[in-house]
C-alpha positions in Angstrom: 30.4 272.4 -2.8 32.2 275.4 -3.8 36.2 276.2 -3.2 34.4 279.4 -0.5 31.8 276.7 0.8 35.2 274.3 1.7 37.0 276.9 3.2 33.7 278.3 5.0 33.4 274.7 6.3 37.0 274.4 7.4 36.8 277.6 8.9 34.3 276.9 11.1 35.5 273.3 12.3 38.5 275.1 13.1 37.2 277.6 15.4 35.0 274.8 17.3 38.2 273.6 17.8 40.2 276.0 19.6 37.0 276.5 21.7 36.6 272.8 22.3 40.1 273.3 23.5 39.8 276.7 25.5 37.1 275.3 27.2 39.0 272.0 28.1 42.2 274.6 29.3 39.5 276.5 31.5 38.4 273.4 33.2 42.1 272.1 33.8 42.7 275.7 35.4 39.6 275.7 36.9 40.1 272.0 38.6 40.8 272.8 42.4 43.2 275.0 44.3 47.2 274.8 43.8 48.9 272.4 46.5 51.7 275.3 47.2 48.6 277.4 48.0 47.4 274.5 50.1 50.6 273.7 51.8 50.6 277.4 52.7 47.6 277.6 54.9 48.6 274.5 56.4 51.9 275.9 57.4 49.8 279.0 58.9 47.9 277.1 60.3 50.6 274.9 62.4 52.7 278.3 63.2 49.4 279.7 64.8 48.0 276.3 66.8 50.9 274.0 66.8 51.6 270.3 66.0 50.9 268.6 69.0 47.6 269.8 69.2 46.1 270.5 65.8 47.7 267.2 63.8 44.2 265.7 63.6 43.1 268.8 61.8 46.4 269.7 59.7 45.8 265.6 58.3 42.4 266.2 57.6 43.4 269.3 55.5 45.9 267.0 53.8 43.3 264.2 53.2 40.7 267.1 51.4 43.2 268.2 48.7 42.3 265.6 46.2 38.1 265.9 46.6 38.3 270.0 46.9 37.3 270.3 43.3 34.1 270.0 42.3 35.3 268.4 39.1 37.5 266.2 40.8 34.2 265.1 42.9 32.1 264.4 39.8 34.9 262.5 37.9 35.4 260.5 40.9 32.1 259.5 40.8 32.3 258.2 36.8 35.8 256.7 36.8 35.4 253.2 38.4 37.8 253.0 41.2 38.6 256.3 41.3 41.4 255.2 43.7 43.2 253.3 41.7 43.8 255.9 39.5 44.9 258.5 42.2 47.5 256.4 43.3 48.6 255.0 39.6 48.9 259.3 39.2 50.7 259.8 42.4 53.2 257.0 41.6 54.6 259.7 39.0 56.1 261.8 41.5 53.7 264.9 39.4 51.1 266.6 40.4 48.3 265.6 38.2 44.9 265.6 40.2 42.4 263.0 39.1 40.0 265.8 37.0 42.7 267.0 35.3 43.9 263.6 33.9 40.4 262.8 32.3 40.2 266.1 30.9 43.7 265.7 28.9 42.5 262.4 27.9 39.3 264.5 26.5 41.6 266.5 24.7 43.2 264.0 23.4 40.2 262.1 22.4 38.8 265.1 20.4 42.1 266.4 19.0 42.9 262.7 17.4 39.2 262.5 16.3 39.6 266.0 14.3 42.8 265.2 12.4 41.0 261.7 11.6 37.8 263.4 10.1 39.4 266.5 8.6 43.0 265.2 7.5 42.2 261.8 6.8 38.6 262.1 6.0 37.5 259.0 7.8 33.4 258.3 9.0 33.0 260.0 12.0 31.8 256.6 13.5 35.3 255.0 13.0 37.5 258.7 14.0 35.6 258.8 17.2 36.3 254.9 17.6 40.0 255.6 16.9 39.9 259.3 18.9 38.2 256.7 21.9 41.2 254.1 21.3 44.3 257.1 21.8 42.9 259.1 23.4 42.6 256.6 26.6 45.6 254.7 25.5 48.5 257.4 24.7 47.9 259.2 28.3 48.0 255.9 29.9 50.8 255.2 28.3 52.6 258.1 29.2 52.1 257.9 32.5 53.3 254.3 32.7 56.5 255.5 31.3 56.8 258.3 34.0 56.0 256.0 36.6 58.8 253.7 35.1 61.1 256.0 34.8 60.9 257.5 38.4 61.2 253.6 39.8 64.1 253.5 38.3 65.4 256.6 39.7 64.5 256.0 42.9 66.0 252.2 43.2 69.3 253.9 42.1 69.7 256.0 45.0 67.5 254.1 47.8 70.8 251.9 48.7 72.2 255.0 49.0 69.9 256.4 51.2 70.0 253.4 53.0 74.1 253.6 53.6 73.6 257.2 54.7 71.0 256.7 57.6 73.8 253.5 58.5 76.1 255.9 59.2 74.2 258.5 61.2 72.8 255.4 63.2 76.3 254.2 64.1 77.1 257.9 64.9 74.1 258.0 67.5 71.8 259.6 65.8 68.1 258.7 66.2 66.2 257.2 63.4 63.7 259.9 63.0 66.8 262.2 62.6 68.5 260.1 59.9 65.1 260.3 58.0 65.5 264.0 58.0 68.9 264.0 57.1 67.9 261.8 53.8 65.3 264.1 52.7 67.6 266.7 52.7 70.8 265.2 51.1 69.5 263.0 48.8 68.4 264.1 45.0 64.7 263.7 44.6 63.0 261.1 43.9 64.5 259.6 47.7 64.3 263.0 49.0 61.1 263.9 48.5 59.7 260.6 49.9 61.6 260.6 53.2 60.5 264.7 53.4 57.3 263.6 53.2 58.0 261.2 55.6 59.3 263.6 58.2 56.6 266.1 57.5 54.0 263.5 58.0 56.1 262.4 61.4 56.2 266.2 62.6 52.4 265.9 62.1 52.0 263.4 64.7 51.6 260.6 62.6 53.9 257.4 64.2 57.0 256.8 61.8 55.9 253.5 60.8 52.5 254.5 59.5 54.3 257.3 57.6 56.5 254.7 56.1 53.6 252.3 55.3 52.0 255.3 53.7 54.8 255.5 51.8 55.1 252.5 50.8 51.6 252.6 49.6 52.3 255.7 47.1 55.6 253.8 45.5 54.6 250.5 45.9 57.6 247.9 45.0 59.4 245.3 47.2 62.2 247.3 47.5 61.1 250.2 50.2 58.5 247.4 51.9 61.8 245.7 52.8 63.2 248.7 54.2 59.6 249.4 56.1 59.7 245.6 57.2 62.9 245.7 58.6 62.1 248.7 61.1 59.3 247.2 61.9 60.6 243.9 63.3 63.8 245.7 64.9 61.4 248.0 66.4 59.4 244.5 67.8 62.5 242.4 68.6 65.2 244.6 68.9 68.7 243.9 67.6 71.3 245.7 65.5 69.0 248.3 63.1 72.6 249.7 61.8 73.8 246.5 60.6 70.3 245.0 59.8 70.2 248.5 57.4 73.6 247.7 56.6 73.3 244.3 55.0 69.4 244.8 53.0 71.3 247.9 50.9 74.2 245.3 50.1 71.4 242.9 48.9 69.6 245.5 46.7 72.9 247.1 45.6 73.5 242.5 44.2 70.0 242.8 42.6 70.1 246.1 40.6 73.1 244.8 39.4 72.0 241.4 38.8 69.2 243.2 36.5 71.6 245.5 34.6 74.1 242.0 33.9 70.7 240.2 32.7 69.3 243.2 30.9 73.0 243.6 29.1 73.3 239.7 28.4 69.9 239.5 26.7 70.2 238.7 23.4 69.2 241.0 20.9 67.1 240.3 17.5 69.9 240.3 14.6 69.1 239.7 11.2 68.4 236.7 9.9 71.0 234.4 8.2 
């Protein structure tokens, strides 16, 4: 082939490309209404009808966000356990809707499957092998580092969320108060939980099936311990201040058990 026919070649791989790629930005756009749009209806809709009455409704509303795509719906009918996935994406405090997730991988998959045919000049057999390989396994592992990362965040500051519904306990306030008062004093992500918390709570939803819920979407021991510790003070009464009280000492001891055993490890150093 000529120098013209090379160029002529690359030329046109290059604009299937960008419309592989315009096409995949369309369909991220294109996959299902904003939540803030969402959330306003919603809040509309309360101010018109009211809580007390319409919290069947409002939860429903809530409960159709993530299957009011029609991409979303056919995705979540290829992915195996669609579920699973949801609440691996939730668990990065983002939101990245199901649909969208696949479609980055997509982009992904075909980006790394290019630069392996054109740039390296491998069979396409073995670049769409590779492209297969990162293109599920960088986005996963991306999100596994978000999701780490925001664990770690939030076991920082959950003993001190802890302390600061102790103290508005002891000062009488009620629990469902304290909640509030968490979400709005402490940086995200504890705020945002207990917020959703109270928001699911001014819903109609009982506080420990909010806190369940929650526990659901961060799922680590930490927060069930909290969740199990309302529950049986609500069951068998006793001291909730003081019960509070001593379960942030004992996770304040094991995050710093961790960072002793993390410092202590010993590293690799060269060999003698």
């Amino acid at each position: 082939m000529t120098g013209a026919d090379n160029g002529l070649l690359m030329g046109l791989i290059f604009m299937a490309s960008f419309l592989i790629f315009a096409a995949l930005a369309g369909a991220i756009i294109w996959s299902g209404p904003s939540n803030k749009l969402i959330r306003a209806r919603l809040h509309r809709f309360q101010d018109r009808f009211g809580t007390s009455g319409s919290a069947i409704r409002a939860r429903s509303i809530l409960a159709s966000q993530d299957n009011s795509s029609p991409l979303e719906a056919l995705i979540g009918k290829l992915v195996p356990k669609p579920q699973t996935f949801r609440k691996r994406l939730k668990q990065t405090g983002r939101d990245i809707p199901l649909g969208r997730y696949a479609m980055i991988c997509g982009a992904v998959l075909i980006g790394a499957m290019l630069v392996f045919m054109i740039i390296l000049s491998l069979p396409f057999g073995l670049s769409l092998l590779l492209g297969v390989i990162i293109g599920i396994g960088l986005p996963h592992l991306v999100i596994s580092k978000m999701i780490a990362k925001r664990q770690k965040m939030f076991l920082t500051l959950f003993p001190e969320a802890i302390e600061l519904i102790v103290r508005g306990l002891k000062s009488g306030l009620p629990i469902n108060e304290t909640i509030n008062i968490v979400g709005s004093e402490i940086n995200d992500p504890v705020g945002v939980e207990f917020r959703q918390i109270a928001y699911q709570v001014s819903l109609g939803e009982t506080l420990e099936k909010a806190l369940w819920a929650a526990a659901g979407r961060l799922d680590f021991p930490d927060f069930k311990f909290f969740v199990i510790s309302l529950a049986i003070q609500r069951e068998t009464g006793g001291n909730l201040a003081e019960t509070l009280s001593n379960l942030s000492n004992i996770l304040r001891t094991r995050h710093q058990m961790k960072l002793k055993i993390r410092l202590c490890r010993p590293r690799a150093g060269p060999a003698p």
